[in-house]
VEXDREN-2710 file (C-alpha; in Angstrom, 1 decimal):
% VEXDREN-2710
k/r/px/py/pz
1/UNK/17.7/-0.2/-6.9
2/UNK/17.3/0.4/-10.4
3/UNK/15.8/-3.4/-11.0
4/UNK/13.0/-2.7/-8.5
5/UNK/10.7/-1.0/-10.6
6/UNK/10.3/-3.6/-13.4
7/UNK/10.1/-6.2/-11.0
8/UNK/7.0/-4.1/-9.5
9/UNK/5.0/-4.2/-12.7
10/UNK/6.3/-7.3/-14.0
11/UNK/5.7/-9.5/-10.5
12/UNK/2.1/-10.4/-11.7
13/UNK/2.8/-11.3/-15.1
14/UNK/5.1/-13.5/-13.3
15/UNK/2.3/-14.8/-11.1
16/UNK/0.1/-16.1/-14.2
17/UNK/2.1/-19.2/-14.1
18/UNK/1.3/-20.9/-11.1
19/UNK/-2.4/-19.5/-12.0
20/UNK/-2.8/-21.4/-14.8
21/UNK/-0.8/-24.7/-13.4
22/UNK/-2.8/-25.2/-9.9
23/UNK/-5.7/-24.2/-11.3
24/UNK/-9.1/-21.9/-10.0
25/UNK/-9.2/-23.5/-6.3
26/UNK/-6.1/-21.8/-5.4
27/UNK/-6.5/-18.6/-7.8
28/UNK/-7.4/-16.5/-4.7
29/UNK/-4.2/-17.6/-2.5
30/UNK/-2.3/-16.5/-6.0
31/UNK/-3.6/-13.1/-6.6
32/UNK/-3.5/-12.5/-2.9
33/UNK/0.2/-13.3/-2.4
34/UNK/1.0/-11.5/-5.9
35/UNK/-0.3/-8.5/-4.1
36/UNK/1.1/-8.6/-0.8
37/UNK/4.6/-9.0/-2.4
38/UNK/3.8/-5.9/-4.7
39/UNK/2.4/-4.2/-1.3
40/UNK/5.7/-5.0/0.1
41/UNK/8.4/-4.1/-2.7
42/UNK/6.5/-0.5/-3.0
43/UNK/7.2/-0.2/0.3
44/UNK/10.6/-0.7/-0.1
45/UNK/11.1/0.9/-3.3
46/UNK/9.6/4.3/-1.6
47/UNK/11.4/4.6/1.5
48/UNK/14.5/3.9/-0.6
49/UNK/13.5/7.0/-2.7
50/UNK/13.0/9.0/0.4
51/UNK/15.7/8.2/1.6
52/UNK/18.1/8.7/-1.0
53/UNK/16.1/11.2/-4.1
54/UNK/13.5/9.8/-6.4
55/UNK/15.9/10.9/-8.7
56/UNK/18.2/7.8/-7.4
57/UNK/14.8/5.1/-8.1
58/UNK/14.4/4.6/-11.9
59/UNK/14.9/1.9/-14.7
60/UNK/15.6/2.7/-18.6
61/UNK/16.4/0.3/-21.5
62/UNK/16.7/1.1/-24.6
63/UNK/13.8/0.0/-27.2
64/UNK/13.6/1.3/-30.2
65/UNK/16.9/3.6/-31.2
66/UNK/15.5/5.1/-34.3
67/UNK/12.8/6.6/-32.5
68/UNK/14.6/7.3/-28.9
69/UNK/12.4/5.3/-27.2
70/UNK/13.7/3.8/-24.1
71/UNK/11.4/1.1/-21.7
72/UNK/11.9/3.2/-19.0
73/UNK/9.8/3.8/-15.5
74/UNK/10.4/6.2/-12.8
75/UNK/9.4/7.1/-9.3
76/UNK/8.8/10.2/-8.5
77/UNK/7.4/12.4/-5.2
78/UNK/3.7/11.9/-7.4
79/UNK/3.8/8.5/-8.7
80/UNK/4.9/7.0/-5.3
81/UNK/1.7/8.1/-3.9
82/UNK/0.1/6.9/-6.4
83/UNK/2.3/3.6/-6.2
84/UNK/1.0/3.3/-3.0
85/UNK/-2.8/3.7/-3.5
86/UNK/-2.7/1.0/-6.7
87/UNK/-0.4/-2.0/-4.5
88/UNK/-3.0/-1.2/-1.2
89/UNK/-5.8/-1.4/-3.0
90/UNK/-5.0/-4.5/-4.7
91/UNK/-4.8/-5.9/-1.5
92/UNK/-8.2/-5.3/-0.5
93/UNK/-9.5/-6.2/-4.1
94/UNK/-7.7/-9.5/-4.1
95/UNK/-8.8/-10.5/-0.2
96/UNK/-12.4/-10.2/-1.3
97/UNK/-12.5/-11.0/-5.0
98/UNK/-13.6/-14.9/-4.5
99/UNK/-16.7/-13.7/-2.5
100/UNK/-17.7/-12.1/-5.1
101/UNK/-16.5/-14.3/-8.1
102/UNK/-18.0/-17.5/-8.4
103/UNK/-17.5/-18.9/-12.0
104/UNK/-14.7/-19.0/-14.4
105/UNK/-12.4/-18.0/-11.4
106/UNK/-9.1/-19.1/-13.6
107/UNK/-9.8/-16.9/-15.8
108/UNK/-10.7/-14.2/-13.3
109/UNK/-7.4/-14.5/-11.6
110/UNK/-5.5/-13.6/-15.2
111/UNK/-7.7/-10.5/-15.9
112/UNK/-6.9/-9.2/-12.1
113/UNK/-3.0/-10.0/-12.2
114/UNK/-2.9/-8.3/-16.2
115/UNK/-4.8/-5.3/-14.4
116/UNK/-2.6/-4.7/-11.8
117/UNK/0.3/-5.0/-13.8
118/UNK/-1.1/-2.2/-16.1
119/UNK/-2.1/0.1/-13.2
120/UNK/1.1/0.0/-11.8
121/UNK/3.0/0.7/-15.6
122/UNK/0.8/3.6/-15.9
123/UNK/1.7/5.2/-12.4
124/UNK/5.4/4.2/-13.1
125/UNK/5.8/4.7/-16.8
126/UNK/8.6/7.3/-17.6
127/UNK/7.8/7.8/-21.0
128/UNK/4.1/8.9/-22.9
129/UNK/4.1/5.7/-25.2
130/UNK/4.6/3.1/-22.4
131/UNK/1.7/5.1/-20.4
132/UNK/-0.3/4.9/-23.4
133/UNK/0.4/1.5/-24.0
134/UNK/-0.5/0.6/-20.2
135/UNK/-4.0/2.8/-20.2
136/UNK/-5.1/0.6/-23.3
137/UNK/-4.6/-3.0/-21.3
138/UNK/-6.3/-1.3/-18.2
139/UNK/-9.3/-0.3/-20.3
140/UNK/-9.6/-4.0/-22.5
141/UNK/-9.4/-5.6/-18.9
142/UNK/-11.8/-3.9/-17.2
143/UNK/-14.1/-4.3/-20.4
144/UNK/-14.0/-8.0/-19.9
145/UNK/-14.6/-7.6/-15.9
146/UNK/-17.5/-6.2/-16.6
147/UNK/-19.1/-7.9/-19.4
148/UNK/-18.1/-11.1/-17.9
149/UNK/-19.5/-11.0/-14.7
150/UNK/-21.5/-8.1/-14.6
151/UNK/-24.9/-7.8/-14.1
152/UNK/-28.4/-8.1/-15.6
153/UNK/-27.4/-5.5/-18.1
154/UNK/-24.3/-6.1/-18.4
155/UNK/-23.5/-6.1/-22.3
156/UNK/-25.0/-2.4/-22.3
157/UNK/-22.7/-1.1/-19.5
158/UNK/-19.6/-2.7/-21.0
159/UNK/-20.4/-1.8/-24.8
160/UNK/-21.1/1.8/-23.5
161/UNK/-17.8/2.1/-21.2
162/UNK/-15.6/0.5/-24.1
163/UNK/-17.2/3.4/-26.8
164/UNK/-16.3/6.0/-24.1
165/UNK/-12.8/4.5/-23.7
166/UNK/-11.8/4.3/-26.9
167/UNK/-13.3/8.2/-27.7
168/UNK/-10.7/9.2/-24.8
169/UNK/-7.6/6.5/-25.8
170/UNK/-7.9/8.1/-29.6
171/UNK/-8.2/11.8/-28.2
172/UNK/-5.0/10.5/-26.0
173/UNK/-3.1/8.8/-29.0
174/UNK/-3.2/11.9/-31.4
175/UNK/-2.4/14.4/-28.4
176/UNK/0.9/12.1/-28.1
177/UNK/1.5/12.0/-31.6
178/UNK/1.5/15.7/-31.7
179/UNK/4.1/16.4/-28.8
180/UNK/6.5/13.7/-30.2
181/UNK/6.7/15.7/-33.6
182/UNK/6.5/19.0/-32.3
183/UNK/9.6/18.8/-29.7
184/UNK/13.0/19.0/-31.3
185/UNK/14.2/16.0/-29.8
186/UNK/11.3/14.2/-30.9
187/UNK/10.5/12.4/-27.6
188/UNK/8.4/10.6/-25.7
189/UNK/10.3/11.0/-22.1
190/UNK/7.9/12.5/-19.8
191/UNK/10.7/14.1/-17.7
192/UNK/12.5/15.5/-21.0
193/UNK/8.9/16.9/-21.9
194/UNK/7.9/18.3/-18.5
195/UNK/11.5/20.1/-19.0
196/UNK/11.2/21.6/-22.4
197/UNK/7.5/21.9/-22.9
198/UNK/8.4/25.6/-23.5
199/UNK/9.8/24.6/-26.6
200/UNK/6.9/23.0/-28.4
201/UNK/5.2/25.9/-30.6
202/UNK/2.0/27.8/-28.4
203/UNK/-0.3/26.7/-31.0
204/UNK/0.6/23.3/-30.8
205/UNK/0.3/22.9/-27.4
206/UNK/-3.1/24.5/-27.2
207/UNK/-4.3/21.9/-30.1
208/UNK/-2.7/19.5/-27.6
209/UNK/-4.2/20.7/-24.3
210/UNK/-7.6/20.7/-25.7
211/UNK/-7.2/16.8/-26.7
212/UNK/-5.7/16.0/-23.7
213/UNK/-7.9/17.5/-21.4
214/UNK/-11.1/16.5/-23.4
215/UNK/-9.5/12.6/-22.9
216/UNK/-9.0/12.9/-19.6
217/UNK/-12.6/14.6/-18.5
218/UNK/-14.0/11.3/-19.9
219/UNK/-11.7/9.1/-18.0
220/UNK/-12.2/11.1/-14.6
221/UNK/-15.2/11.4/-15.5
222/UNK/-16.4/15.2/-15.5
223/UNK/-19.7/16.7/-16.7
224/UNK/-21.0/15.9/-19.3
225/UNK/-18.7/13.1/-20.2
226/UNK/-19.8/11.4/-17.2
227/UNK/-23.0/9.3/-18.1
228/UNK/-21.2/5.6/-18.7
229/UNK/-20.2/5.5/-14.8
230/UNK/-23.2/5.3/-13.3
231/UNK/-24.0/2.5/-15.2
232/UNK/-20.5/0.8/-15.8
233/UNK/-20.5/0.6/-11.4
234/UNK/-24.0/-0.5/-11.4
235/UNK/-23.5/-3.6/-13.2
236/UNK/-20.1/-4.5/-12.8
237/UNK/-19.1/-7.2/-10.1
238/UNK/-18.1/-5.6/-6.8
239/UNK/-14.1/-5.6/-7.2
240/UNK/-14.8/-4.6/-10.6
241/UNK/-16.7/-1.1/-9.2
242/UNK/-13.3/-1.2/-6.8
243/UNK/-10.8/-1.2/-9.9
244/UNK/-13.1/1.5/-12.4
245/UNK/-13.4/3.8/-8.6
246/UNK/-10.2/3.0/-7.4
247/UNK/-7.6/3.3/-10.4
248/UNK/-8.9/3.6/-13.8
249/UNK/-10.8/7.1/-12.3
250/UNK/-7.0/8.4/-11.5
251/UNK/-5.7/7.6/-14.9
252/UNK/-7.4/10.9/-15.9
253/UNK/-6.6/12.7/-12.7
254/UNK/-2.7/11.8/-13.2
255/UNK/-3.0/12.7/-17.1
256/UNK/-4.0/15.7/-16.0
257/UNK/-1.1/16.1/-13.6
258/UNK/1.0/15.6/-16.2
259/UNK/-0.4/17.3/-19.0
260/UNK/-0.4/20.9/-16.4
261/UNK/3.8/20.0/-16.1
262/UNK/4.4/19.2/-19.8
263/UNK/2.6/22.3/-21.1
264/UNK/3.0/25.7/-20.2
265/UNK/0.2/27.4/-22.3
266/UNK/-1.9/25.1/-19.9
267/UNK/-1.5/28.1/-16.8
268/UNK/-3.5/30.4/-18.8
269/UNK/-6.2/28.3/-19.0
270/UNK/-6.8/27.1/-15.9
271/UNK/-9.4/29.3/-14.5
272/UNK/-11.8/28.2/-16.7
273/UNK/-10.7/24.3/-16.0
274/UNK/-11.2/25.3/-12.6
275/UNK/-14.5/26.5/-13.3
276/UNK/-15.7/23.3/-15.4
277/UNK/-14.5/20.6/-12.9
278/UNK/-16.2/23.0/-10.1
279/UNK/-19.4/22.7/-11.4
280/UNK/-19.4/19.3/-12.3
281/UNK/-18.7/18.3/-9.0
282/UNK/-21.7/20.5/-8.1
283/UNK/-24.0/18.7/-10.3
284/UNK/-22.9/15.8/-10.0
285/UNK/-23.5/15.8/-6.0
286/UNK/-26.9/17.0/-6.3
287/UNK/-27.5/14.4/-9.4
288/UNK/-26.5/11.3/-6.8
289/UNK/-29.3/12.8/-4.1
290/UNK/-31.6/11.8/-7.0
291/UNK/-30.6/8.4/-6.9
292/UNK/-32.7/5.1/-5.6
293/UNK/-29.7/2.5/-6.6
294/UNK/-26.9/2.6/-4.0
295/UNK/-24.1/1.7/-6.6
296/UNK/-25.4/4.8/-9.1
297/UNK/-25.3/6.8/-5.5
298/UNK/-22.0/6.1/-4.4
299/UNK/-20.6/6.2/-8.4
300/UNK/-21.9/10.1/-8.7
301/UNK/-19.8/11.0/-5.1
302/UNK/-16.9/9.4/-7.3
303/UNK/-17.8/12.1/-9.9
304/UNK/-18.4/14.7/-7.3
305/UNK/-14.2/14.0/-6.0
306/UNK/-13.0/13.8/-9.2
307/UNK/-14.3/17.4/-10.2
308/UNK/-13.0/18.6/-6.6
309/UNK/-9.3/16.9/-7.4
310/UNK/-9.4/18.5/-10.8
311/UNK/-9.6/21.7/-9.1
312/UNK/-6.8/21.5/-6.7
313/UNK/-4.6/20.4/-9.9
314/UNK/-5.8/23.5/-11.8
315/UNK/-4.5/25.8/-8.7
316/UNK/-1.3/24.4/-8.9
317/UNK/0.0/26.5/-11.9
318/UNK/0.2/29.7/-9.6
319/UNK/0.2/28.8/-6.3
320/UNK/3.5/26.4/-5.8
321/UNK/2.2/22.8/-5.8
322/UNK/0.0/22.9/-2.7
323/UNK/-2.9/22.2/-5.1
324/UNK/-1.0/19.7/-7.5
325/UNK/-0.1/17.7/-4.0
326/UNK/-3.0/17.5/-2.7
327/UNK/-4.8/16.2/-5.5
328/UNK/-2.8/13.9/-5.9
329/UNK/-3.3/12.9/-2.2
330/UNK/-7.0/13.2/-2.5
331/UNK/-6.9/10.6/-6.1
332/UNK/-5.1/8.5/-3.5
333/UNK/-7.4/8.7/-0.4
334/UNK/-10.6/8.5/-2.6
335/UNK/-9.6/5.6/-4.4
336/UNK/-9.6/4.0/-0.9
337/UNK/-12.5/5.5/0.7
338/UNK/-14.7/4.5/-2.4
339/UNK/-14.0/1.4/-2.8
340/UNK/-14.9/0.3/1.2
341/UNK/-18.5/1.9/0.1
342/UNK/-18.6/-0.1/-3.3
343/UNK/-17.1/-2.9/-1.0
344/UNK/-20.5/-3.2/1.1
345/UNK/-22.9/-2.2/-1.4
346/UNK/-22.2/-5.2/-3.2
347/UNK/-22.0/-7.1/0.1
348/UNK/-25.2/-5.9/0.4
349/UNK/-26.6/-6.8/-3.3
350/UNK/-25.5/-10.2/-2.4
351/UNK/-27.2/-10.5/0.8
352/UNK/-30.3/-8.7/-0.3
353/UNK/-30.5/-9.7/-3.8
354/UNK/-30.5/-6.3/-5.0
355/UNK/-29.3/-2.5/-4.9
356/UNK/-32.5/-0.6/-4.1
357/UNK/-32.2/1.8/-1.2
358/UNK/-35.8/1.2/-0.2
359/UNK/-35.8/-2.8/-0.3
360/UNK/-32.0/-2.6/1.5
361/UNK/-33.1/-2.3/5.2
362/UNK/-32.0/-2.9/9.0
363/UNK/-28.2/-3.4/8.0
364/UNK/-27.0/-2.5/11.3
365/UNK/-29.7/-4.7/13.3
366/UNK/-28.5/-7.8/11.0
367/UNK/-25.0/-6.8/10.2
368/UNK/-23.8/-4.6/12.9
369/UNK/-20.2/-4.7/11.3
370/UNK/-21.0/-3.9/7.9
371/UNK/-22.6/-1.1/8.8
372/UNK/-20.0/0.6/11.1
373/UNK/-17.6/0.1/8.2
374/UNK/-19.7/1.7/5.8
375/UNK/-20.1/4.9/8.3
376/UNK/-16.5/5.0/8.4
377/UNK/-15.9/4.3/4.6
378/UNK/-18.6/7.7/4.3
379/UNK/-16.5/9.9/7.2
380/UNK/-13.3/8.6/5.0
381/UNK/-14.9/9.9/1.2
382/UNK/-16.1/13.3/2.8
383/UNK/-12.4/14.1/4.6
384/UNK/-12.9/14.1/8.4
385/UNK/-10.1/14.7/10.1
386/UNK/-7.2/11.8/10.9
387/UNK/-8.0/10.3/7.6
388/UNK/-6.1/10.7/4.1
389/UNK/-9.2/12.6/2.8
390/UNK/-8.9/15.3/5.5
391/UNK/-5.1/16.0/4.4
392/UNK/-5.8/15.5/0.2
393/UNK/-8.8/18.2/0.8
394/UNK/-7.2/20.6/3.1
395/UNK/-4.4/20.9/0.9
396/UNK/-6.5/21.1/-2.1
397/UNK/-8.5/24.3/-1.0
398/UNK/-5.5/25.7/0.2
399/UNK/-4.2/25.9/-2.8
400/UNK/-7.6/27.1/-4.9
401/UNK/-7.9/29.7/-2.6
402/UNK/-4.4/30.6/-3.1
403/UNK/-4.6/31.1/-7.3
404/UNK/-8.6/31.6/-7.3
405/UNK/-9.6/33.1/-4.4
406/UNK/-12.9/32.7/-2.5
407/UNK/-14.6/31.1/-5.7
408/UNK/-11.7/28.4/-5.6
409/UNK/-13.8/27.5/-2.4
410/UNK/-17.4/26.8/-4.2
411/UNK/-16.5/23.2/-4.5
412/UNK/-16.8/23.0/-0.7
413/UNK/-20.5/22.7/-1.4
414/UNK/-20.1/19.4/-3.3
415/UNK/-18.7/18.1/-0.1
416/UNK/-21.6/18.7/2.1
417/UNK/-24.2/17.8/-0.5
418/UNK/-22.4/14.0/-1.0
419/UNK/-21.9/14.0/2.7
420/UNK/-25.4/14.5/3.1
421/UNK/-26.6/12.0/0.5
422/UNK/-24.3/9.4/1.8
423/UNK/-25.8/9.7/5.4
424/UNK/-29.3/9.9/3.9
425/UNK/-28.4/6.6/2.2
426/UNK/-27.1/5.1/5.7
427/UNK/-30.2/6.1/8.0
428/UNK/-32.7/4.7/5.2
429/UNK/-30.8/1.1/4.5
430/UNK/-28.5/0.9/7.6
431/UNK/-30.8/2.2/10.8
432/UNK/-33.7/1.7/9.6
433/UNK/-36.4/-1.4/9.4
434/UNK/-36.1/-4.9/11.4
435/UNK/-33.7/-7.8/10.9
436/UNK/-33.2/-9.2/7.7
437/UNK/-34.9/-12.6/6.7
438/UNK/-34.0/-15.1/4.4
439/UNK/-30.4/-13.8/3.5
440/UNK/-29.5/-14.8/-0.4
441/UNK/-26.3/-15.3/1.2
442/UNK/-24.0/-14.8/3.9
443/UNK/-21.0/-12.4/4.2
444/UNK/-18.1/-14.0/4.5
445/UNK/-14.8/-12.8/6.4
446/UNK/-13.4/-11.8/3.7
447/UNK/-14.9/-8.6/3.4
448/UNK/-14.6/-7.3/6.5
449/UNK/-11.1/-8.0/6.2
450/UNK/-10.8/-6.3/3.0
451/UNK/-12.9/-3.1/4.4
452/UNK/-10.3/-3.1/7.2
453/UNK/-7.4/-3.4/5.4
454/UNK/-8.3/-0.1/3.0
455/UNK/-9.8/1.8/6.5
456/UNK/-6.7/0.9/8.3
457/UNK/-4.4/2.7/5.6
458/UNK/-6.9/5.6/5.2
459/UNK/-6.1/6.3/9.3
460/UNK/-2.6/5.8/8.9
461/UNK/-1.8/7.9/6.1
462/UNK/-4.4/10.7/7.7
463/UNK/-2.5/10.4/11.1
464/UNK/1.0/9.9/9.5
465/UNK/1.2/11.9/6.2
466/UNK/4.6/12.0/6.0
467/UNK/5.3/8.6/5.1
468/UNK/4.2/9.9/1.6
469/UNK/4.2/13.2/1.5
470/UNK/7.3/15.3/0.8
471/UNK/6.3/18.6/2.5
472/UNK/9.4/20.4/1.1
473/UNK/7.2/20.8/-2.1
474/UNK/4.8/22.8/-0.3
END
C-alpha cells in the first residue's frame, strides 16, 4: 500500500510519453485515460485507508539527510476528500477539454497532465517543502493556460494572476522558512508540526499566522485580495475557469486547514478570521448581482463559498472539528458544482460568441439540456439537499454556531444573495427570448457528459456521505 501514493501523483508524468509519441489527434484519449486510472487508484487507495487507518496509507523516502527532509506523502481523513474532488474533477476537465481546445493541443495535453500531477502532490504532500514545491508548478501552469488560450485580454488576466501568485507563494515561502527554524527539530513534516506546534515560540507563530493567512486570502480569494479572479475566469479557456474554480481556489482553503492544526496561537484569533471571511462572502455575493458577464457572475459565487468555507474552518478551533470537516466537504462539493456552471457558460460563449447576459438568450428553447444542467449545477453551488453542498454547508454552520454563536450564522445571507443572482442569471439567458440563430458552433457530447459526470458525484456523495466522511470526527 505504501507505493500507491507516488504512483497517484506520478501516473501523469508517466502519461507525457505516449503524449508526445502519438501526437495531438490522440492527446484527448491520453489525458482521459490518465484520469480515469487516477479516478480509479484513489478509489482504491481510500477505501483501503478506511478500511484499515489512514495512518496505514503513506509513502516516505529519504531526500536530503542534512536537512531531515524526507519525499514523503500521506493520506489522511482531510486529504482523501480532497483526493477525491481533484481525480473527479479531472475527469470532467479532461472529457471536455478538446471542445474547448482547438490549437496547439500537444502542448495542451502536457500542461493538463503537469497540473494534475501537482494538484494531487499538494493534497497528498506530507511535508511543507513538497506542498510548496507542488503550489508553485500549479500556479506556472495555470499561468500558461491562460495566457495561451485565453481570451481577448488575455495577457492582462494572466500578468495580473501571476503578480497575485507570486505576492501569496513569497508570503508562503518565508512563513515556511520561519517554522523550519523555529521548531527544535527543524522540520518540515506536516504531521510532526501539527504535533508540536506548541513548541514554536508565541511570537513566532503569530509573525507566521499573519503570513500564512494573508497568502492564503489571496489564493482563496477573500476581500480585498480578490480582484484578479474575476478577470483570470473571464478570460481563461473553459477547463482553465474549471482548474482556477475547482483546485487552485482550495489550495488556500487547505493551507488554511493546516495552518489552524500546526499553530495554536491561531484559536485566539479566529473570531476575527471569522469575521473577515464573513463579510467577504457578503460582499462579494452582492458584488456578482452587479455583474453583466456570466463568467465574472459565476467567479464572485466562487468568492462568496470560499469566504463561507473559511468560516466553518475558523469554528473548528472550539467546537471539535464539525467546522474543519465540513469545510473541507464544502472546498470539495464547490469545486464540483462550479465548475458544471463554468462548464456551460463557456458552452455558451462558444455557441453565442460571447458572455453577455443580455445577448445570451432562449438556452432552454435551443438547448434544452444545457439548461437543465446548469439549474442543477446552481441547486448543487447553493446546497439543496441530496447533494454534497447540502452536507459541506450543514456541517459548516453547525459548527459556527457552535464557537460563534448566532453571528457564526450571518454568512447564511451570502447564500441566498448568490442563489438569487444565479437564478436571476438563468431566467434572463436560459427562459427567456426565442431560439437561437446562427450558432458559432455546436455543442458537442462532450460536455454534457462532462456536466454529468461532476452532477452525478455531487448526488452521490450528498446521498451517500459516508463514503468520505469519517463521522467519528464529529
Amino acid at each position: 500500500m505504501s507505493l500507491i501514493l507516488p504512483i497517484i501523483v506520478l501516473i501523469p508524468i508517466v502519461f507525457l510519453v505516449p503524449l508526445a509519441y502519438l501526437g495531438r489527434e490522440h492527446a484527448g484519449k491520453i489525458t482521459i485515460a490518465c484520469s480515469i486510472i487516477v479516478l480509479l487508484l484513489s478509489a482504491f487507495a481510500i477505501y483501503s485507508a478506511k478500511s484499515s487507518g489512514y495512518g496505514s496509507v503513506s509513502f516516505s523516502v529519504l531526500y536530503i539527510s542534512q536537512f531531515n527532509l524526507s519525499f514523503n506523502l500521506a493520506l489522511t481523513n482531510i486529504t482523501a476528500i480532497l483526493l477525491a474532488m481533484t481525480a473527479i474533477l479531472f475527469v470532467a476537465v479532461s472529457t471536455v477539454g478538446y471542445y474547448f481546445i482547438r490549437e496547439r493541443e500537444q502542448l495542451y495535453g502536457s500542461v493538463l497532465l503537469i497540473s494534475e500531477m501537482s494538484a494531487l502532490g499538494i493534497f497528498l504532500a506530507g511535508n511543507l517543502f513538497l506542498f510548496y514545491v507542488f503550489w508553485e508548478i500549479t500556479e506556472v501552469m495555470m499561468f500558461f493556460i491562460i495566457f495561451i488560450y485565453g481570451g481577448y485580454n488575455k495577457r492582462y488576466a494572466s500578468i495580473k494572476f501571476i503578480i497575485y501568485s507570486i505576492m501569496s507563494s513569497l508570503l508562503l515561502l518565508i512563513a515556511i522558512m520561519l517554522i523550519y527554524s523555529a521548531t527544535p527539530a527543524h522540520s518540515f513534516d506536516i504531521a510532526y508540526l501539527i504535533s508540536n506546534g506548541s513548541l514554536i515560540p508565541q511570537s513566532t507563530q503569530i509573525i507566521v499566522m499573519v503570513l500564512l493567512l494573508l497568502s492564503f486570502m489571496i489564493k482563496m480569494p477573500i476581500f480585498p485580495f480578490h480582484s484578479w479572479l474575476p478577470d483570470a475566469h473571464t478570460e481563461a479557456p473553459t477547463t482553465g475557469s474549471m482548474i482556477l474554480a475547482g483546485i487552485l481556489l482550495k489550495f488556500g482553503g487547505y493551507g488554511l486547514i493546516l495552518m489552524f492544526l500546526m499553530l495554536p496561537v491561531a484559536a485566539t484569533y479566529a473570531p476575527y478570521m471569522a469575521a473577515i471571511f464573513a463579510f467577504s462572502a457578503i460582499y462579494s455575493a452582492i458584488a456578482g448581482m452587479r455583474q453583466t458577464n456570466m463568467k465574472k457572475l459565476i467567479a464572485y459565487t466562487s468568492i462568496t463559498d470560499m469566504g463561507i468555507i473559511g468560516v466553518g474552518i475558523a469554528a473548528s478551533t472550539s467546537f471539535n472539528n464539525i467546522g474543519l470537516i465540513g469545510g473541507t466537504y464544502a472546498m470539495m462539493s464547490h469545486a464540483l458544482a462550479i465548475s458544471i456552471l463554468f462548464l456551460i457558460a463557456g458552452t455558451m460563449d462558444e455557441v453565442y460568441g460571447t458572455l453577455e447576459i443580455s445577448k445570451i438568450t432562449g438556452v432552454m428553447k435551443s438547448y434544452p439540456l444545457m439548461a437543465y444542467l446548469f439549474i442543477a449545477g446552481v441547486f448543487a453551488t447553493i446546497g439543496i439537499p441530496l447533494t454534497a453542498g447540502f452536507i459541506g454547508d450543514v456541517l459548516i454552520f453547525i459548527g459556527a454556531y457552535g464557537t460563534f454563536g448566532a453571528l457564526g450564522l450571518i454568512p447564511i445571507f451570502g447564500i441566498m444573495v448568490i442563489a438569487a443572482a444565479l437564478i436571476w442569471l438563468f431566467e434572463r439567458s436560459f427562459l427567456k427570448g426565442e431560439e437561437a440563430k446562427n450558432p458559432y458552433r455546436d455543442i458537442d457530447k462532450r460536455v454534457p457528459a462532462g456536466a454529468i459526470v461532476l452532477l452525478a458525484s455531487l448526488v452521490v456523495l450528498g446521498v451517500l456521505p459516508f463514503l468520505l466522511l469519517n463521522f467519528s470526527l464529529l
